[in-house]
C-alpha positions in Angstrom: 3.9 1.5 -27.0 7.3 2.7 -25.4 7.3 5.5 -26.6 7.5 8.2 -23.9 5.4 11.8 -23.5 8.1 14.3 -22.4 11.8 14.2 -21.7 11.5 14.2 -18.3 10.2 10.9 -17.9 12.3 9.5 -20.4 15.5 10.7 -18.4 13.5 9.5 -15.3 12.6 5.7 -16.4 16.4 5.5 -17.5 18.0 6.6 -14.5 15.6 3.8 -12.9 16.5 1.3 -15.0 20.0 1.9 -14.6 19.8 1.9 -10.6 17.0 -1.0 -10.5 19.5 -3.0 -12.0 21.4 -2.9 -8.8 18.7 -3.5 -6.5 17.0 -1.0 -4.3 19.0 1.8 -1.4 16.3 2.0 1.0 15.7 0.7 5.1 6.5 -3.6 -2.9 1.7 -3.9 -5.2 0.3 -5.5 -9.0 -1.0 -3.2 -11.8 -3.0 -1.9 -14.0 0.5 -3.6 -15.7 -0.4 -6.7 -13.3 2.3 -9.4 -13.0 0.2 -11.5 -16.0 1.0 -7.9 -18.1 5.0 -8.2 -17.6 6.6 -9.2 -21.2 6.7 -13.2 -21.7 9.9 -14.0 -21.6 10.4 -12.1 -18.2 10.2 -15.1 -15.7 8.4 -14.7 -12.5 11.7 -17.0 -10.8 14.4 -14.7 -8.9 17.1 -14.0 -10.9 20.2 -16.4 -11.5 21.9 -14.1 -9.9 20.5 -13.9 -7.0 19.1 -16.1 -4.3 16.5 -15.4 -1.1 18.7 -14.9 1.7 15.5 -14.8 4.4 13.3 -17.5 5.2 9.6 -16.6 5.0 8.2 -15.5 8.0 6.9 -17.5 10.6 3.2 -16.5 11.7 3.0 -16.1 15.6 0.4 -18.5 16.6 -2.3 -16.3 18.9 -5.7 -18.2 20.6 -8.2 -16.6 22.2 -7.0 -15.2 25.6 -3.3 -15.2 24.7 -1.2 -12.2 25.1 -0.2 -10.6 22.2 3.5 -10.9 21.2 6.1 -7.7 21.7 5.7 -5.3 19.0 9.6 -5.7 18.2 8.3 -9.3 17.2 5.4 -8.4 14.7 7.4 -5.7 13.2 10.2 -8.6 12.2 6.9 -10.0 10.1 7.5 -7.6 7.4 11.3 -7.8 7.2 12.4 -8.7 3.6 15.7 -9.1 1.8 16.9 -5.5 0.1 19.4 -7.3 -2.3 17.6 -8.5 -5.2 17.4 -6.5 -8.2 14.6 -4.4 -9.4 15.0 -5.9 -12.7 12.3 -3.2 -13.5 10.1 -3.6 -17.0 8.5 -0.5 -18.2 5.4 -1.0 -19.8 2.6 1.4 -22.1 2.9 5.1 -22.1 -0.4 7.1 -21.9 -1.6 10.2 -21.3 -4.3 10.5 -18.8 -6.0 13.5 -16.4 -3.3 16.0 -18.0 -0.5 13.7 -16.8 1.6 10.8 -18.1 0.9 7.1 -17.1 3.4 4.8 -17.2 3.1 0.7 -16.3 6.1 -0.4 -14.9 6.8 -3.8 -12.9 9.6 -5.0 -10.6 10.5 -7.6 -8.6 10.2 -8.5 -5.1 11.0 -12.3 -3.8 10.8 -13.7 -7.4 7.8 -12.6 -8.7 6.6 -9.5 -11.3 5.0 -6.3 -8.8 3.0 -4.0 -10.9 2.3 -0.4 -10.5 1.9 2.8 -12.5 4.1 5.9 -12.7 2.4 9.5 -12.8 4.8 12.2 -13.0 4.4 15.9 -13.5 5.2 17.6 -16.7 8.0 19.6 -14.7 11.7 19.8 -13.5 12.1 17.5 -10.4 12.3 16.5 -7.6 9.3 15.9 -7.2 7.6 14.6 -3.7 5.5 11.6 -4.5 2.4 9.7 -2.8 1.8 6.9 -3.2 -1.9 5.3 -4.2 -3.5 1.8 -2.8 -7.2 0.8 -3.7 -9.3 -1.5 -1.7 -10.1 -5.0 -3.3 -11.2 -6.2 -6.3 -10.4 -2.6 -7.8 -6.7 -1.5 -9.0 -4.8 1.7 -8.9 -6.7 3.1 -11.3 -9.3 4.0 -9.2 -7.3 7.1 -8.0 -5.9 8.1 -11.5 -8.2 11.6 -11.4 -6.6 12.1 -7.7 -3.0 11.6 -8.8 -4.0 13.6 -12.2 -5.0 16.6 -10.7 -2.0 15.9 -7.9 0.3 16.2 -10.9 -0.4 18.8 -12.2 0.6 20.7 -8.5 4.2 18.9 -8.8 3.6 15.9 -7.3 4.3 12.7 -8.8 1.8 9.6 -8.1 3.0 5.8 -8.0 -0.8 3.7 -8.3 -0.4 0.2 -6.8 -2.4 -2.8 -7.3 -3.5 -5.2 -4.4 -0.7 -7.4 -4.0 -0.1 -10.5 -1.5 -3.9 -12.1 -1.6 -5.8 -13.7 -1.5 -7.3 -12.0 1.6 -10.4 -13.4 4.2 -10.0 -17.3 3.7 -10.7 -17.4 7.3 -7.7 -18.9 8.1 -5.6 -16.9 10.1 -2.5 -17.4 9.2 -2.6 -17.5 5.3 -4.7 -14.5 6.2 -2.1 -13.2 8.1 1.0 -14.4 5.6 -1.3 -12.2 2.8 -1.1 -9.2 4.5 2.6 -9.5 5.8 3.6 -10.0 1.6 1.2 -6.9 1.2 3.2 -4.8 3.2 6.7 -5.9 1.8 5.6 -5.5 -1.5 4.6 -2.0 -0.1 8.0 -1.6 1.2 10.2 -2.5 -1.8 8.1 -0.1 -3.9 9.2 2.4 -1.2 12.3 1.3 -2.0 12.2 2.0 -5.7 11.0 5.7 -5.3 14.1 5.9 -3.5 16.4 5.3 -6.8 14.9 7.8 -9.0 16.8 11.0 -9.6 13.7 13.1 -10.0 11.4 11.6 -6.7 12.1 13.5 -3.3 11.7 10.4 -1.1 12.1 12.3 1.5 8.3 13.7 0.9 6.7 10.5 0.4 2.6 10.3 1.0 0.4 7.4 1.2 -3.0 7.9 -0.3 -5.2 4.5 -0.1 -9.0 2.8 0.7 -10.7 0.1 2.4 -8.1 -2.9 2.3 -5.5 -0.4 0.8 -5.5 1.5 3.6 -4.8 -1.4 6.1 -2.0 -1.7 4.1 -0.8 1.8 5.0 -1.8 1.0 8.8 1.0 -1.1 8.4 3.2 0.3 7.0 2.9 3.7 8.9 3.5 0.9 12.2 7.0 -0.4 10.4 8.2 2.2 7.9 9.1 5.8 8.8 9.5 6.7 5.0 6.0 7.8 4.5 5.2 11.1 6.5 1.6 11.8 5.3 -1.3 9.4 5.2 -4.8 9.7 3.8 -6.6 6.6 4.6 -10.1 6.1 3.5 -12.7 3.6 4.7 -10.6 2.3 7.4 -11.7 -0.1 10.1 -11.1 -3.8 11.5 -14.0 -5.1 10.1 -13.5 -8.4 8.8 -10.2 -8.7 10.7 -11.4 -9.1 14.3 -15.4 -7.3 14.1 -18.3 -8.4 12.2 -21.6 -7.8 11.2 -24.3 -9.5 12.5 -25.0 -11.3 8.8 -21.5 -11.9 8.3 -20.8 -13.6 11.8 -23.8 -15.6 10.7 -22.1 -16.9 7.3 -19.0 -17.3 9.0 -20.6 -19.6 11.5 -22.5 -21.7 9.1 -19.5 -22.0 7.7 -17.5 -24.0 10.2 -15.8 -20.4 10.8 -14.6 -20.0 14.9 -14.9 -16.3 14.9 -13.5 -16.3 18.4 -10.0 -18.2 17.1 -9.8 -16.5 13.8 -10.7 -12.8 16.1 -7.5 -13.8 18.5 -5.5 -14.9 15.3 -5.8 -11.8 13.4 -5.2 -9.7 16.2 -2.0 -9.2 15.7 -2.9 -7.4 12.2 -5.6 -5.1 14.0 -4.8 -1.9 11.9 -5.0 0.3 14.9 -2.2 -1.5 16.5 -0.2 -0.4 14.3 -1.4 2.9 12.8 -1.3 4.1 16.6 2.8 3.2 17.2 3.2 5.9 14.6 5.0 9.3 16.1 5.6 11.6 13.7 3.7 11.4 10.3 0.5 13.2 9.6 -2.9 11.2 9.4 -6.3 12.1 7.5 -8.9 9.1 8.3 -11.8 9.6 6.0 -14.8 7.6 6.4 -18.3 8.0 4.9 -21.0 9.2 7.8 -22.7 6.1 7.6 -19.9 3.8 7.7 -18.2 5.9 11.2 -20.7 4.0 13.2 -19.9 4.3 16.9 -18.4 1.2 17.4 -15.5 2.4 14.5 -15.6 6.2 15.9 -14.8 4.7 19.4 -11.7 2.1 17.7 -10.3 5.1 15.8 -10.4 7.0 19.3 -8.8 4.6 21.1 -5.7 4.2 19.0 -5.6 7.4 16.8 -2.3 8.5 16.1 -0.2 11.8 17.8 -1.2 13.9 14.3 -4.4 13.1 13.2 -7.4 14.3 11.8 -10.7 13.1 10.6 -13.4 14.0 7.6 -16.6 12.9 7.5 -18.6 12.4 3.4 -22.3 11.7 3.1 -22.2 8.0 1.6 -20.8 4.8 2.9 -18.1 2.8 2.2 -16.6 4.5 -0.8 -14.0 6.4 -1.8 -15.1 8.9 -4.4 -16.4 11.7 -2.8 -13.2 11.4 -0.4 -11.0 13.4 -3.3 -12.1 16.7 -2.4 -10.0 16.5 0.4 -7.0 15.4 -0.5 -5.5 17.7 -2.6 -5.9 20.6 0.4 -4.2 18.2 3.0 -1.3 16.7 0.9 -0.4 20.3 0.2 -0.4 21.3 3.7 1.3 18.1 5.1 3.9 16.8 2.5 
């Protein structure tokens, strides 16, 4: 079904396609419309016109005791080439929370990106956040969020985890998946940025667990985002482990002390804390700020920051009662 639910987004996904057409304007996620959802004979190989101008990156190679590299040099990680078209596919239409859902899917370096589109049933510009979910769950997971978001003015574009596969213990294709997270991030960033009716100059980030590392880096090499929300955020599984989990690793043939130094260099805090002027909510569930994640946060937490505390654990429903307050007050 193509069919649109109002005018407005009808004039909005137009003036998209027109302007994807031509690539993106700014300094990219799969979907509920996942790459597999994009029409058949859309081909996930670039376009005939146009050709990758950057080679991918090359993983700085870190072993236990090494320094870590500048910060100039991990920042070039997640460099990407603006030029190539959008060539954006606009999938079902449904309605959804009081809101319109739109799949939509565009390229970045060759292959189908999914998200979905929530605008509100208003006269634009709109500001916009942005929605990341942890893995082995999809945007959806924050449709009631963006929903009720909407209905305030502010138009929601849901990712999909992109870039994985994530924790093969191996550092650098553990590495490479979260550097093609965060590009993929970054050329969706990009697409906000050619739609008539999205302010990207109000841009938020809303996202959990391994969604909101993604938004740890980003807030580290983007200054286009200028609130985050980020749920269930620690380095767990990046450098820290539980004492069952270092266990597994280890009878796995795992060196946790290699893979530790390895991933390092994609430490969320490291990056979250370079941040200067957006505005940070950390939300964690009381039994999951342990002391040894309270004292990480501590140590790196950006300039404006604040924190929430939910009884539960590592979830993120019972975070959405405070994000409608915040993104009002900070976006």
């Amino acid at each position: 079904m193509k069919k649109l639910l109002c005018p407005l987004f009808c004039a909005l996904l137009v003036a998209v396609l027109a302007l994807a057409a031509c690539g993106g304007s700014g300094s990219g996620a799969a979907t509920s419309a996942s790459p597999s959802a994009a029409p058949s004979q859309a081909a996930t190989s670039p376009s005939p016109s146009w050709s990758p101008t950057m080679s991918p990156p090359t993983i700085p190679v870190v072993k236990p005791g090494d320094k870590l590299p500048p910060f100039s040099k991990l920042a070039e990680l997640f460099e990407y080439d603006r030029s190539e078209p959008f060539e954006l596919i606009s999938g079902v239409t449904y309605p959804k929370y009081g809101a319109t859902v739109q799949q939509i899917s565009f390229k970045h370096d060759g292959e189908y990106v999914g998200a979905l589109l929530m605008p509100p049933a208003s006269q634009g510009p709109f500001p916009v956040v942005v929605y990341a979910p942890g893995s082995n769950t999809t945007g959806t997971i924050w449709l009631k969020d963006a929903g009720k978001l909407a209905k305030k003015g502010y138009a929601g574009l849901l990712l999909d985890e992109s870039g994985g596969p994530f924790w093969q213990y191996e550092g650098i294709p553990d590495g490479l998946a979260y550097v093609n997270y965060v590009k993929d991030g970054r050329r969706a960033l990009d697409l906000l940025e050619t739609m008539p009716d999205i302010d990207a100059s109000r841009i938020g980030f809303v996202a959990w667990s391994n969604g909101s590392r993604l938004g740890s880096f980003l807030s580290g090499v983007d200054d286009r985002i200028k609130a985050f929300v980020l749920v269930g955020l620690n380095n767990e599984d990046v450098t820290t482990w539980s004492a069952e989990e270092q266990a597994d690793l280890k009878a796995g043939g795992v060196s946790l002390e290699g893979y530790a130094a390895q991933m390092s260099i994609f430490d969320p805090a490291l990056y979250f804390s370079r941040n200067k002027d957006a505005r940070f909510l950390f939300i964690w569930g009381d039994k999951e700020l342990t002391p040894v994640v309270k004292q990480w946060y501590l140590d790196s937490r950006p300039r404006h920051s604040a924190m929430q505390l939910f009884d539960g654990g590592h979830g993120y429903e019972s975070a959405g009662k405070y994000l409608d307050p915040w993104i009002g007050e900070n976006l």
